[in-house]
BALORO-776871 format. One record per residue (C-alpha): residue number from 1; residue in one letter; x, y, z. Coordinates in nm, 4 decimals, always signed. Layout:
BEGIN
<pos=NUM | code=a | xx=X | yy=Y | zz=Z>
...
# end
This chain:
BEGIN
<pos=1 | code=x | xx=+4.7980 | yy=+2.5662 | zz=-4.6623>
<pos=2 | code=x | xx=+4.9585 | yy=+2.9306 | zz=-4.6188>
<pos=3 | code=x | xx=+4.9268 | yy=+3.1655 | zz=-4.8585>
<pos=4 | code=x | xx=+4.8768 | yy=+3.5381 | zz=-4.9038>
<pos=5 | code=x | xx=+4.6212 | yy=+3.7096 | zz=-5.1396>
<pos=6 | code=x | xx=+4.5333 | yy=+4.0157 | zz=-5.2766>
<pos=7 | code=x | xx=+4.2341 | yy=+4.1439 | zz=-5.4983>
<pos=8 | code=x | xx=+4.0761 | yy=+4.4324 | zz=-5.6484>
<pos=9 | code=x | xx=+3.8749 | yy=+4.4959 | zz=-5.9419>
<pos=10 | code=x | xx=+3.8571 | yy=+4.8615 | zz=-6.0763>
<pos=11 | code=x | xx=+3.6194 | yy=+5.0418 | zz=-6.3217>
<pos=12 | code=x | xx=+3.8957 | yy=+5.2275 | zz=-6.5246>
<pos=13 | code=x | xx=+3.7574 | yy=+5.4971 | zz=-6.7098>
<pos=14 | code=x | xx=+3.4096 | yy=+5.2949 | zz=-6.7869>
<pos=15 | code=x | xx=+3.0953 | yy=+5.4152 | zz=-6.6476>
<pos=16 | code=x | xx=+3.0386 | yy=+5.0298 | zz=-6.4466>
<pos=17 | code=x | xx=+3.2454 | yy=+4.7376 | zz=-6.3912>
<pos=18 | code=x | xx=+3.1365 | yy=+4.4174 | zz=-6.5609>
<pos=19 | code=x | xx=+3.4255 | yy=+4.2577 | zz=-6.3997>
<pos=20 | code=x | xx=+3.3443 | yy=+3.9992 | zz=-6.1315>
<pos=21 | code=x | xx=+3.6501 | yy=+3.8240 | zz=-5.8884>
<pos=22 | code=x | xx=+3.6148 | yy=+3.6082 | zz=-5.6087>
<pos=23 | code=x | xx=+3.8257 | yy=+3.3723 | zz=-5.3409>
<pos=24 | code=x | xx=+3.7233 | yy=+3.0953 | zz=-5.1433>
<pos=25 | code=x | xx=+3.9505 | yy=+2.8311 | zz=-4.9229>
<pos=26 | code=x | xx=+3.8652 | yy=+2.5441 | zz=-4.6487>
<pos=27 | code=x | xx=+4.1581 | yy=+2.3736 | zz=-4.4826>
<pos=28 | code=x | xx=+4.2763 | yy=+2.2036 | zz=-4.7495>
<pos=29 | code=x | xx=+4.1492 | yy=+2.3336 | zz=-5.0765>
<pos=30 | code=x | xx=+4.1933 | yy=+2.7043 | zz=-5.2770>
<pos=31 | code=x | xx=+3.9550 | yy=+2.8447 | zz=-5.5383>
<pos=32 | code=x | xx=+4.0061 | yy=+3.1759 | zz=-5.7610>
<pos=33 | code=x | xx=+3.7759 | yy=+3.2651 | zz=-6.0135>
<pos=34 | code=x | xx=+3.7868 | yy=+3.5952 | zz=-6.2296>
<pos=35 | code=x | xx=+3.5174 | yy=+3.6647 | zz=-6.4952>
<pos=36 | code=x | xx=+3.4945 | yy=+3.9820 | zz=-6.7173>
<pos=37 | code=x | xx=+3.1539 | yy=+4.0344 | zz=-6.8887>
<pos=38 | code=x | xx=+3.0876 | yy=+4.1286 | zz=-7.2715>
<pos=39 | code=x | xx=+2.8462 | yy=+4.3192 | zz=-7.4353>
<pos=40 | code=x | xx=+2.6061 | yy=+4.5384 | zz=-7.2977>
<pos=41 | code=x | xx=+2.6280 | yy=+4.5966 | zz=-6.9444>
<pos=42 | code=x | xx=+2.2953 | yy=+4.4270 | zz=-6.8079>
<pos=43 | code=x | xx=+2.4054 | yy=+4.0986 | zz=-7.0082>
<pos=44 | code=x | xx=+2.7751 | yy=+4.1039 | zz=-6.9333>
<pos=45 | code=x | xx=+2.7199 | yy=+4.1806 | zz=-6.5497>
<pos=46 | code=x | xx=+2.4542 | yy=+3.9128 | zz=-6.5068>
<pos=47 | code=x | xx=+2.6645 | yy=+3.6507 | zz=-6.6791>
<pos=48 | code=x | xx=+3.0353 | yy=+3.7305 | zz=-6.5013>
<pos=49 | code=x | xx=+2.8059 | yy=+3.7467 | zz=-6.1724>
<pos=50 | code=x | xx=+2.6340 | yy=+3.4144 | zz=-6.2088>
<pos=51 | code=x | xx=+2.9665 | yy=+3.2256 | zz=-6.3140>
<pos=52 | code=x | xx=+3.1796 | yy=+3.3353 | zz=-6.0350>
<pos=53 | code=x | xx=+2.8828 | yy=+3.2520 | zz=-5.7669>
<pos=54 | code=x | xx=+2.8275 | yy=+2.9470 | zz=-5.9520>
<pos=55 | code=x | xx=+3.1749 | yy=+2.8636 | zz=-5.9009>
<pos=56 | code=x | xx=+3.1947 | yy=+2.9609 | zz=-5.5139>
<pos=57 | code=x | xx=+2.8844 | yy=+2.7787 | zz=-5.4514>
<pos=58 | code=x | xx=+3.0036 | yy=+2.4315 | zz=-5.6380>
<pos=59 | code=x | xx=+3.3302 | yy=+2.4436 | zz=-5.4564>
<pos=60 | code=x | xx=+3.2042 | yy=+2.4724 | zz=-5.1027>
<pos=61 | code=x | xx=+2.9409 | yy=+2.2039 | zz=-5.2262>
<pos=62 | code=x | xx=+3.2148 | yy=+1.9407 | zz=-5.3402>
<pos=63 | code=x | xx=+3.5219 | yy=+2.0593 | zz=-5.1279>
<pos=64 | code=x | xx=+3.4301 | yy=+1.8536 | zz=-4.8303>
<pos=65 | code=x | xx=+3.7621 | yy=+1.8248 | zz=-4.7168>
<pos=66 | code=x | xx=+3.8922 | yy=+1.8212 | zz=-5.0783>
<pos=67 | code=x | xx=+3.7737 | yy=+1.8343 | zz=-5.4627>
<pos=68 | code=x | xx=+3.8316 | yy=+1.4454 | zz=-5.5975>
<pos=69 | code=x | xx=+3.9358 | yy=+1.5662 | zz=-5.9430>
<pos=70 | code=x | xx=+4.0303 | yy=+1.9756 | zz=-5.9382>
<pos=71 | code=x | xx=+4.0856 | yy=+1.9548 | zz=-6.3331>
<pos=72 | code=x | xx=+3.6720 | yy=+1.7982 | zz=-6.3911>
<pos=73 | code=x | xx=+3.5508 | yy=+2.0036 | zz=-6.1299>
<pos=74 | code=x | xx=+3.6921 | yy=+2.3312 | zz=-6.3211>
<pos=75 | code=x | xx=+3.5998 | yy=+2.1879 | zz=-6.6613>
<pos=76 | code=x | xx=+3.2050 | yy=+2.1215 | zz=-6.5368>
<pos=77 | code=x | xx=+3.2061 | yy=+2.4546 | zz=-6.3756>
<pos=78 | code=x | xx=+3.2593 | yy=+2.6515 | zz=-6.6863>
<pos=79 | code=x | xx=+3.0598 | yy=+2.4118 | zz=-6.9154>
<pos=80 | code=x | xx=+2.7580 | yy=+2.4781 | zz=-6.5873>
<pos=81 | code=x | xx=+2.8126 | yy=+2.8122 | zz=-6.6380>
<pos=82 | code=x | xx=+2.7236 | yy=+2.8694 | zz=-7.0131>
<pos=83 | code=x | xx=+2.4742 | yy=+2.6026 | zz=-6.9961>
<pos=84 | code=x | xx=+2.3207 | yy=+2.8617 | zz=-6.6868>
<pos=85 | code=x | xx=+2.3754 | yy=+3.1652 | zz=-6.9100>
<pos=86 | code=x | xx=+2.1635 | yy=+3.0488 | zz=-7.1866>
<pos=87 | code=x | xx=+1.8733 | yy=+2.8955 | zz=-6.9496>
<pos=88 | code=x | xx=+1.8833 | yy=+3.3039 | zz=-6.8215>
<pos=89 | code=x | xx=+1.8486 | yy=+3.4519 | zz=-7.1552>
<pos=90 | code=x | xx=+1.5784 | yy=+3.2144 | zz=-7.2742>
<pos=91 | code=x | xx=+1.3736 | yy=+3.2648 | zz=-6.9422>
<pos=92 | code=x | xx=+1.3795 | yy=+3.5795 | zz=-7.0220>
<pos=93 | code=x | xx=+1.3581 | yy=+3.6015 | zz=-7.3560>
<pos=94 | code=x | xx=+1.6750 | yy=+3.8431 | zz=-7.3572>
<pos=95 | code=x | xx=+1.7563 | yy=+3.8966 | zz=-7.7394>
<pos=96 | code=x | xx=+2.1514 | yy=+3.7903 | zz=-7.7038>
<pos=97 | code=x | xx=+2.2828 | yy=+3.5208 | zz=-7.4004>
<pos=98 | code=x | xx=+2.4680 | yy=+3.7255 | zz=-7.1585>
<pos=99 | code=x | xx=+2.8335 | yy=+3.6538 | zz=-7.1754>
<pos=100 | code=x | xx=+3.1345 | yy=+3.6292 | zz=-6.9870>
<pos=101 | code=x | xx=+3.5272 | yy=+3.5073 | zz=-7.0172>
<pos=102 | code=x | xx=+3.6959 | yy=+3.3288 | zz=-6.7258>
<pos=103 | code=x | xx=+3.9559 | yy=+3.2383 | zz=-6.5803>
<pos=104 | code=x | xx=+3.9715 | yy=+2.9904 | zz=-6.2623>
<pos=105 | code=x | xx=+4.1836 | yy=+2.8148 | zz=-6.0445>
<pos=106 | code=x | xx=+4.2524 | yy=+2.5203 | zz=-5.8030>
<pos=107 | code=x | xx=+4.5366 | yy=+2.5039 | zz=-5.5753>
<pos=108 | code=x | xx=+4.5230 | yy=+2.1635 | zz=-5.3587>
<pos=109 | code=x | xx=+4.7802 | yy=+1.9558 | zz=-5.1827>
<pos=110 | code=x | xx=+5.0482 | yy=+2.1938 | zz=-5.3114>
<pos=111 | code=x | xx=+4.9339 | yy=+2.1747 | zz=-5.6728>
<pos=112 | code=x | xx=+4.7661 | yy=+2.4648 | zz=-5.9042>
<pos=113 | code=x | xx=+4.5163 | yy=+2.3429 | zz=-6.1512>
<pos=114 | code=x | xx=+4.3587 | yy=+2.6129 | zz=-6.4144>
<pos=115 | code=x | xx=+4.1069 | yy=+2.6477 | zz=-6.6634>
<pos=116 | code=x | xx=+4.0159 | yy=+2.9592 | zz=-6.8952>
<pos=117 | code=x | xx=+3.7904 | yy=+3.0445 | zz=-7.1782>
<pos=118 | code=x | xx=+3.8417 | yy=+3.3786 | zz=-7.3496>
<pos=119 | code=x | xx=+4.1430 | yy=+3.6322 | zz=-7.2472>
<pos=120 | code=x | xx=+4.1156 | yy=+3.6431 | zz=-6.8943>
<pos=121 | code=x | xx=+4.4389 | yy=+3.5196 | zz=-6.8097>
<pos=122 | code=x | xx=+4.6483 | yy=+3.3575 | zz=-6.5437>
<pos=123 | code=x | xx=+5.0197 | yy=+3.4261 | zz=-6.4868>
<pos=124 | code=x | xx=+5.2405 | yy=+3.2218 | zz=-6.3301>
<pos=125 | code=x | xx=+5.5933 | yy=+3.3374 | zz=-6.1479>
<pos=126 | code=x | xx=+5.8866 | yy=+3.1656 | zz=-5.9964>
<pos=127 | code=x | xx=+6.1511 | yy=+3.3834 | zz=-5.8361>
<pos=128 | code=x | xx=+6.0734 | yy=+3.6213 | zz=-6.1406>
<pos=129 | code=x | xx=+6.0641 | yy=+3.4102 | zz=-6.4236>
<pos=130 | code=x | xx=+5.7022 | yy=+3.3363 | zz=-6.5868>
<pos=131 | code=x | xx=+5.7169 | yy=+2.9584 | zz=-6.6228>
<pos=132 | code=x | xx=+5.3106 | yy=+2.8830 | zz=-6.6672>
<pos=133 | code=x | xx=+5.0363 | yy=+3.1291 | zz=-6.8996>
<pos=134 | code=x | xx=+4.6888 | yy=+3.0409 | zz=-7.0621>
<pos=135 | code=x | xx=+4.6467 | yy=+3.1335 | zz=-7.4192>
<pos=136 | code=x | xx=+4.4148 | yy=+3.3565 | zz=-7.5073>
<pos=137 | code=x | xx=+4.1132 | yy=+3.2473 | zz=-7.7151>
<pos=138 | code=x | xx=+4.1465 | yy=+3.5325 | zz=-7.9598>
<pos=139 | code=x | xx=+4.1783 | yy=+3.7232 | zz=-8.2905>
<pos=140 | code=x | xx=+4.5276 | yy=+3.8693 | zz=-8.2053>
<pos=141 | code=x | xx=+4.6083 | yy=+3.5409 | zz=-8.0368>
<pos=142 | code=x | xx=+4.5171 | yy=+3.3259 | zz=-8.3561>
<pos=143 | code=x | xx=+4.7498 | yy=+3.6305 | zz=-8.5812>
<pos=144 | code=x | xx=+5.0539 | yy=+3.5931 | zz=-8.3681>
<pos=145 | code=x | xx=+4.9936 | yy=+3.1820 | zz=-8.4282>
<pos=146 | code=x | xx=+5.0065 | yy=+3.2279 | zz=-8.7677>
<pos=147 | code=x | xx=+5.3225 | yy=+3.5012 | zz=-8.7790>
<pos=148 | code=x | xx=+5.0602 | yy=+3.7442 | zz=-8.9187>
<pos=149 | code=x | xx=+5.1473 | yy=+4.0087 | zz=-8.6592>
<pos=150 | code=x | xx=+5.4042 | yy=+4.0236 | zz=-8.3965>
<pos=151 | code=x | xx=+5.3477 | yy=+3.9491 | zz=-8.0073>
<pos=152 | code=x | xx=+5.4129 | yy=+4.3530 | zz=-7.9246>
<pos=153 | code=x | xx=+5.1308 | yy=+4.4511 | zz=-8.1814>
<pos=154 | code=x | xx=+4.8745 | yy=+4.2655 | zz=-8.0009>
<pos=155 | code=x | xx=+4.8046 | yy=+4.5378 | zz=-7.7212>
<pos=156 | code=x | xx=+4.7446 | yy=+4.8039 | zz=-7.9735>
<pos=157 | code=x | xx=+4.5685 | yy=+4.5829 | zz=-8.2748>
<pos=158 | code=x | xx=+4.2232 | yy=+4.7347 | zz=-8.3816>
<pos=159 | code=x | xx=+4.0562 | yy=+4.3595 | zz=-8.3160>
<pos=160 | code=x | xx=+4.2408 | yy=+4.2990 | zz=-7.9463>
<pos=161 | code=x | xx=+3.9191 | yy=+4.2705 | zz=-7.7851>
<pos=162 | code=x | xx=+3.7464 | yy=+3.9638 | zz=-8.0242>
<pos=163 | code=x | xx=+3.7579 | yy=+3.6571 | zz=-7.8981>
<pos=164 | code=x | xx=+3.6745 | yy=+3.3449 | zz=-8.0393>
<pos=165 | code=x | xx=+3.5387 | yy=+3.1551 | zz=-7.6771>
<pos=166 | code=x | xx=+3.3307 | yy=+3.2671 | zz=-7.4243>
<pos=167 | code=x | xx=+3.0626 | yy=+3.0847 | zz=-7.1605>
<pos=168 | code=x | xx=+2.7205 | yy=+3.1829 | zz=-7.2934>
<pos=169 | code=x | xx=+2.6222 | yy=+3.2546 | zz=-7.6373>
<pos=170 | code=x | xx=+2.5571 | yy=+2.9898 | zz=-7.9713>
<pos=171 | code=x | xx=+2.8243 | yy=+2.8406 | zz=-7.9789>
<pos=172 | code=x | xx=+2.9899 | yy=+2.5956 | zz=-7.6632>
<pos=173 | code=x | xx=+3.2906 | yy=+2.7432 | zz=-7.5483>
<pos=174 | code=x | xx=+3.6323 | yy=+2.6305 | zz=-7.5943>
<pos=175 | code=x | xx=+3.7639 | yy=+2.5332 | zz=-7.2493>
<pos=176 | code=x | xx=+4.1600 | yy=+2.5272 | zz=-7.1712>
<pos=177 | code=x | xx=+4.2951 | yy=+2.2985 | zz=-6.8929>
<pos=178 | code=x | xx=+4.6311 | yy=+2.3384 | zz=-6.7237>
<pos=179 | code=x | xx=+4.8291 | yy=+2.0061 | zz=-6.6235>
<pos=180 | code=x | xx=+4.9135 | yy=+1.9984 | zz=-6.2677>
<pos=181 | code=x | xx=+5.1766 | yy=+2.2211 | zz=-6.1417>
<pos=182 | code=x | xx=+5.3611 | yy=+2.1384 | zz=-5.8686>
<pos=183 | code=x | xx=+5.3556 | yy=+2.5107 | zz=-5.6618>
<pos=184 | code=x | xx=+5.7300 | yy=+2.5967 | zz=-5.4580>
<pos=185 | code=x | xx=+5.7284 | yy=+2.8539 | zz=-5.1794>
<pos=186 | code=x | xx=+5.7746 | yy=+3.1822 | zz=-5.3267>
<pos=187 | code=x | xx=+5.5805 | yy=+3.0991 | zz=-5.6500>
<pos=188 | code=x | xx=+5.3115 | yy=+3.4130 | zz=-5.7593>
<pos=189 | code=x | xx=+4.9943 | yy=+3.3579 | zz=-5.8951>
<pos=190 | code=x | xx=+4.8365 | yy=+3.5945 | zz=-6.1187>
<pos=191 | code=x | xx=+4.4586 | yy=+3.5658 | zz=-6.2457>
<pos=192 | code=x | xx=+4.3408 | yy=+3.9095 | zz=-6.3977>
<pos=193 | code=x | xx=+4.1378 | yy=+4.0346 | zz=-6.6811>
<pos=194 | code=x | xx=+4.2569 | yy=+4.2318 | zz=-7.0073>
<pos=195 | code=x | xx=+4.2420 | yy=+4.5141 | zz=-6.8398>
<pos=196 | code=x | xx=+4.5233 | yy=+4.4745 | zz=-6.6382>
<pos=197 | code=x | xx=+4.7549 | yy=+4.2753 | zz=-6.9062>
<pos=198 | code=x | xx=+4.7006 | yy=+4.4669 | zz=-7.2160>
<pos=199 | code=x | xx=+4.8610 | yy=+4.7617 | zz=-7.0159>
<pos=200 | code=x | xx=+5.1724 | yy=+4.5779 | zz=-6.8660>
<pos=201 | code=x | xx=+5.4653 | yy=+4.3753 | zz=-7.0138>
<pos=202 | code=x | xx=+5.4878 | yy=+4.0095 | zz=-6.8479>
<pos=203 | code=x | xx=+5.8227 | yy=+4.1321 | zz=-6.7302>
<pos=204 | code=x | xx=+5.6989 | yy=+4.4311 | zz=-6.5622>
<pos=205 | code=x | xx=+5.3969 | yy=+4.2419 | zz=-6.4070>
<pos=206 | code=x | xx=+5.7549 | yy=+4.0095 | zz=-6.2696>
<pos=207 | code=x | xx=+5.9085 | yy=+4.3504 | zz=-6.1546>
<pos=208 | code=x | xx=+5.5685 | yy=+4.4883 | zz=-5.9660>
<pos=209 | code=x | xx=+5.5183 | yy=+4.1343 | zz=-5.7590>
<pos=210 | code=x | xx=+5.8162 | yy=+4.0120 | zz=-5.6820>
<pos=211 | code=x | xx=+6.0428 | yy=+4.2946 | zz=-5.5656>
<pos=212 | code=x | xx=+5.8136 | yy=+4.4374 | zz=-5.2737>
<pos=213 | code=x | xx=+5.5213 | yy=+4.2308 | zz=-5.1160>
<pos=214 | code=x | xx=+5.2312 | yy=+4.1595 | zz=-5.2796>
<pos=215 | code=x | xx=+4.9547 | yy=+4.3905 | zz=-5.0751>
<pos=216 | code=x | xx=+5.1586 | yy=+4.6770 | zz=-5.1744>
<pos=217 | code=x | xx=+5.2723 | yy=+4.5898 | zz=-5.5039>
<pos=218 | code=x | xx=+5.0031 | yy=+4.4710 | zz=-5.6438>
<pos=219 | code=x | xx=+4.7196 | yy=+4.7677 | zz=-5.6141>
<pos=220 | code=x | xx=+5.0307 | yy=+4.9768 | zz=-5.7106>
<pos=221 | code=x | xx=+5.0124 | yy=+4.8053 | zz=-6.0616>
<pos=222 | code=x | xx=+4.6536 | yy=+4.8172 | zz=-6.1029>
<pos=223 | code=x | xx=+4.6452 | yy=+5.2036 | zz=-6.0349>
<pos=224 | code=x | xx=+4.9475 | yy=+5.2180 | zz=-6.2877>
<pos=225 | code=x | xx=+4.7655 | yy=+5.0120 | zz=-6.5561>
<pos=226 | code=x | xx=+4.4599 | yy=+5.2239 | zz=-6.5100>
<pos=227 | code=x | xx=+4.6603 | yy=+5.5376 | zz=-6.5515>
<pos=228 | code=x | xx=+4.7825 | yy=+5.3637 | zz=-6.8487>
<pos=229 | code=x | xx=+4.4721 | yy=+5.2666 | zz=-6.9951>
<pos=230 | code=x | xx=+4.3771 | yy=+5.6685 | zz=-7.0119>
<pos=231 | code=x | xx=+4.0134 | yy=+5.7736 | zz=-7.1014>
<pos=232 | code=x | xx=+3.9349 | yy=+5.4161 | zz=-7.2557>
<pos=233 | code=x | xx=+4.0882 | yy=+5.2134 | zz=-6.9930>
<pos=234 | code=x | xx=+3.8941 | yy=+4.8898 | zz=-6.9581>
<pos=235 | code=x | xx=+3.7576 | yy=+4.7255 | zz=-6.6311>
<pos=236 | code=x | xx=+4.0778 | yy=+4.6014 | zz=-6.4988>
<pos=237 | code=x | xx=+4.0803 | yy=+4.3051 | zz=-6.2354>
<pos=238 | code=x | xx=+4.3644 | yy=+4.0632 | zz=-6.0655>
<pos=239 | code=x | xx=+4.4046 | yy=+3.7823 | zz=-5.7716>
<pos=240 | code=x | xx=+4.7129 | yy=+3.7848 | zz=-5.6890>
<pos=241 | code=x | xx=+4.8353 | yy=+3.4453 | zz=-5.4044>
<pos=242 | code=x | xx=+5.2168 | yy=+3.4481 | zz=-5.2976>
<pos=243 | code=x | xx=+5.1899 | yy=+3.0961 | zz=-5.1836>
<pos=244 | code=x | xx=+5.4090 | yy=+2.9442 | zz=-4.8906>
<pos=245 | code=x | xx=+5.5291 | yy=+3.1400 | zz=-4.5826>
<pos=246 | code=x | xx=+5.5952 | yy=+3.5005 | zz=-4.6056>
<pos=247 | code=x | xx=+5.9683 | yy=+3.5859 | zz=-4.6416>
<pos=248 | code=x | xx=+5.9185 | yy=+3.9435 | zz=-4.6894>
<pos=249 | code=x | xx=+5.8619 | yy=+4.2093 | zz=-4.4016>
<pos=250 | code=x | xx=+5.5213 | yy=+4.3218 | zz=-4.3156>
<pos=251 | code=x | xx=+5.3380 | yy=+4.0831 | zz=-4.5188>
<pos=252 | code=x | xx=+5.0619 | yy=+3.8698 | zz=-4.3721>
<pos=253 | code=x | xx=+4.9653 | yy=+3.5517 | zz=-4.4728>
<pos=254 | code=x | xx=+4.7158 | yy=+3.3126 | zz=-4.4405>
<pos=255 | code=x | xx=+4.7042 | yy=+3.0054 | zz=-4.2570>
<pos=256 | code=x | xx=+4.4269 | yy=+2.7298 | zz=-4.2649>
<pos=257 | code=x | xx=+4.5238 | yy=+2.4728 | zz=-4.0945>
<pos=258 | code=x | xx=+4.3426 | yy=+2.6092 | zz=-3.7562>
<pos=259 | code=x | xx=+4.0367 | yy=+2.6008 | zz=-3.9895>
<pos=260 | code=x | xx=+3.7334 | yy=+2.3239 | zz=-3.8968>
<pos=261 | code=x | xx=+3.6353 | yy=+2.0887 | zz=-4.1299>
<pos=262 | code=x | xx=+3.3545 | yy=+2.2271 | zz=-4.3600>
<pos=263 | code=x | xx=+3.4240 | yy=+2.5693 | zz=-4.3154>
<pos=264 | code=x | xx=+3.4952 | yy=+2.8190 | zz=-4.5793>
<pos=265 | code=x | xx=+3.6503 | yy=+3.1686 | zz=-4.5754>
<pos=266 | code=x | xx=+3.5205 | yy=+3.3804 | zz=-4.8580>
<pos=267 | code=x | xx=+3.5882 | yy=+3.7147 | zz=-5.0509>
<pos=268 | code=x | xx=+3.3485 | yy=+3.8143 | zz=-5.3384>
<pos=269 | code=x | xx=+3.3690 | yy=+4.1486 | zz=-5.5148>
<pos=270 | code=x | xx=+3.0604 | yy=+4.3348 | zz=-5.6255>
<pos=271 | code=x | xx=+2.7287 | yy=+4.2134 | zz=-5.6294>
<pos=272 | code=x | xx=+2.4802 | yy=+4.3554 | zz=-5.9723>
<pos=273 | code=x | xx=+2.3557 | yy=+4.6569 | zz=-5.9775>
<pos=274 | code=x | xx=+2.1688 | yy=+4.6864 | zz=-6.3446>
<pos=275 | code=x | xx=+2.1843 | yy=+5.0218 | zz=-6.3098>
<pos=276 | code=x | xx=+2.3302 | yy=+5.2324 | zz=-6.5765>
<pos=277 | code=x | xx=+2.2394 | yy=+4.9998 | zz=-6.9177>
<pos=278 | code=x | xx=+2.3343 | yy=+5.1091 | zz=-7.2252>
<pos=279 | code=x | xx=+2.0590 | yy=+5.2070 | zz=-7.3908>
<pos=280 | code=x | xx=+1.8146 | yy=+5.2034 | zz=-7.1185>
<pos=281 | code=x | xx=+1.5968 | yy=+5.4936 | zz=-7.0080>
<pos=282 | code=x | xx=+1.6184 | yy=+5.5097 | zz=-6.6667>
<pos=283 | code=x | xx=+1.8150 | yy=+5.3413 | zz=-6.3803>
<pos=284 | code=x | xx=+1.6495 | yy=+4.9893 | zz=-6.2493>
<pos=285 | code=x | xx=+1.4890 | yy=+5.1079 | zz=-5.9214>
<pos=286 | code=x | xx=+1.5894 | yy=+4.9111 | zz=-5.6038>
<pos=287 | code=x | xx=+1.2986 | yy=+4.6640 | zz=-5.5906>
<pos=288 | code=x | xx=+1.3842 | yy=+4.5885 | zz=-5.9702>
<pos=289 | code=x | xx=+1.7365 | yy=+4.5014 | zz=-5.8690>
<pos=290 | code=x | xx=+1.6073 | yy=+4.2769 | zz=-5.5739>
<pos=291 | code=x | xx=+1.3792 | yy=+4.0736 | zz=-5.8302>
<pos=292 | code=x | xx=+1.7048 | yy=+4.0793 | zz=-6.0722>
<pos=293 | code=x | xx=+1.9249 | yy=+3.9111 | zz=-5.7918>
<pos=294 | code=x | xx=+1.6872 | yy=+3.6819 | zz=-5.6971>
<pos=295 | code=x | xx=+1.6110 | yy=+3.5599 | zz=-6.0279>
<pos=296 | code=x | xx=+2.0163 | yy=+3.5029 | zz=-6.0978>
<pos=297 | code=x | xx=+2.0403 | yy=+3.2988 | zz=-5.7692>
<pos=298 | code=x | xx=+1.7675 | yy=+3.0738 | zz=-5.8593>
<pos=299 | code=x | xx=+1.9815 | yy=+3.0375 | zz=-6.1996>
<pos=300 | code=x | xx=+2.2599 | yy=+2.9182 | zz=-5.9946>
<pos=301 | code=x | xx=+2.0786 | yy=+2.7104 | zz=-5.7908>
<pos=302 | code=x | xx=+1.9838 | yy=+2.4676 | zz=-6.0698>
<pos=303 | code=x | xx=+2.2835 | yy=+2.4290 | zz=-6.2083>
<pos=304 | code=x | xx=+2.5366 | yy=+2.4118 | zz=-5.9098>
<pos=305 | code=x | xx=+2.4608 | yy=+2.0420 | zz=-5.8365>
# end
């Protein structure tokens, strides 16, 4: 495989990020993931935190040299994941589930499989166009369906942020698969959360990735969406691959075919910090954030095989 990536997650104007993103890749086998947490921040960091490790740590269990099915692996992933947010919440008696949206994807012998539940969303570009896009499991989403409101009202609707799906809480989620999608060199991958999109036009997230290369377009964008966003900008998160050879100047890309057999590069952003709660009267200390982490790894560890 060759490839180049890119990713960031920023805060915007709130006072923590609930967003969690993460890449991992053997030889022969790609895996994004981005999760954005709901609800208050203790529940809605824990939950995107244990679904994108759960992720990372089923992939490098089952991608030895390949995943046998990328399309069950993603749909067992997710349905691990709320299963793993609600066995949290009753262990410790939290009052609501923590809970997340997501977005993940597969790319594997030159093919890109997805999965989403929620409004995290994944774009995908060919030499500018948009030819592949999840649907949002939404309010807004559901309105434009029904030719209640138009697509340009969505960003600025008073119930943009409901959605209807999400991994954790009462209800099991609603989980979207992708068909396969046979990737050309050149082709743009975009995974972000609604931070980035409800600030940017499909056509200008075409414009910012495609006319310069990616690892300078692309945290160009975010900072622009942020600015955007204003005093109540969201968390605001992307992945963005270029897959194929580079073609543009100064723009290095990955290789993995030099990689041995079992081995995994990864890249993980933020780990919890429970500091900050809404609500809460003080800060966790550090010990209570040690004892927080551990207890969310042992969560993953039961339900990752």
């Amino acid at each position: 495989m060759q490839f180049t990536v890119f990713q960031e997650s920023r805060k915007g104007s709130r006072k923590i990020n609930q967003d969690r993103i993460a890449y991992t890749f053997s030889r022969d086998t790609l895996l994004l993931v981005v999760a954005d947490g709901m609800g208050g921040h203790a529940g809605g960091e824990i939950a995107a935190q244990i679904c994108t490790r759960l992720f990372i740590e089923r992939f490098q269990q089952e991608a030895k040299p390949f995943l046998r099915n990328p399309l069950k692996f993603l749909h067992d992933s997710m349905l691990r994941s709320h299963t793993a947010l609600g066995s949290y919440a009753n262990q410790f008696s939290m009052l609501e589930t923590p809970r997340t949206t997501c977005v993940a994807c597969i790319v594997q012998g030159g093919n890109a499989y997805w999965a989403h539940v929620g409004d995290s969303r994944l774009y995908l570009y060919r030499q500018g166009a948009l030819i592949g896009q999840t649907k949002d499991h939404s309010k807004v989403q559901y309105l434009i369906d029904q030719g209640i409101i138009a697509p340009e009202e969505a960003a600025v609707h008073p119930d943009r942020n409901k959605v209807f799906s999400c991994l954790g809480g009462l209800v099991d989620p609603v989980i979207d698969l992708s068909k396969r999608v046979v990737l050309r060199n050149g082709d743009i991958l975009l995974l972000c959360t609604d931070g980035l999109w409800s600030g940017m036009t499909k056509d200008e997230i075409a414009t910012w990735l495609t006319s310069t290369p990616i690892l300078k377009s692309a945290p160009l964008m975010l900072r622009e969406a942020e600015t955007r966003g204003g005093p109540d900008c969201d968390n605001l998160s992307a992945i963005v691959v270029r897959w194929g050879p580079e073609t543009l100047p100064d723009e290095p890309s990955t290789i993995t075919e030099t990689m041995a057999p079992g081995e995994f590069q990864t890249q993980i952003d933020h780990t919890v910090t429970l500091a900050g709660r809404k609500g809460a009267q003080r800060d966790l200390s550090d010990d209570e954030i040690e004892r927080a982490i551990e207890e969310i790894q042992s969560t993953i560890e039961r339900y990752r095989r």
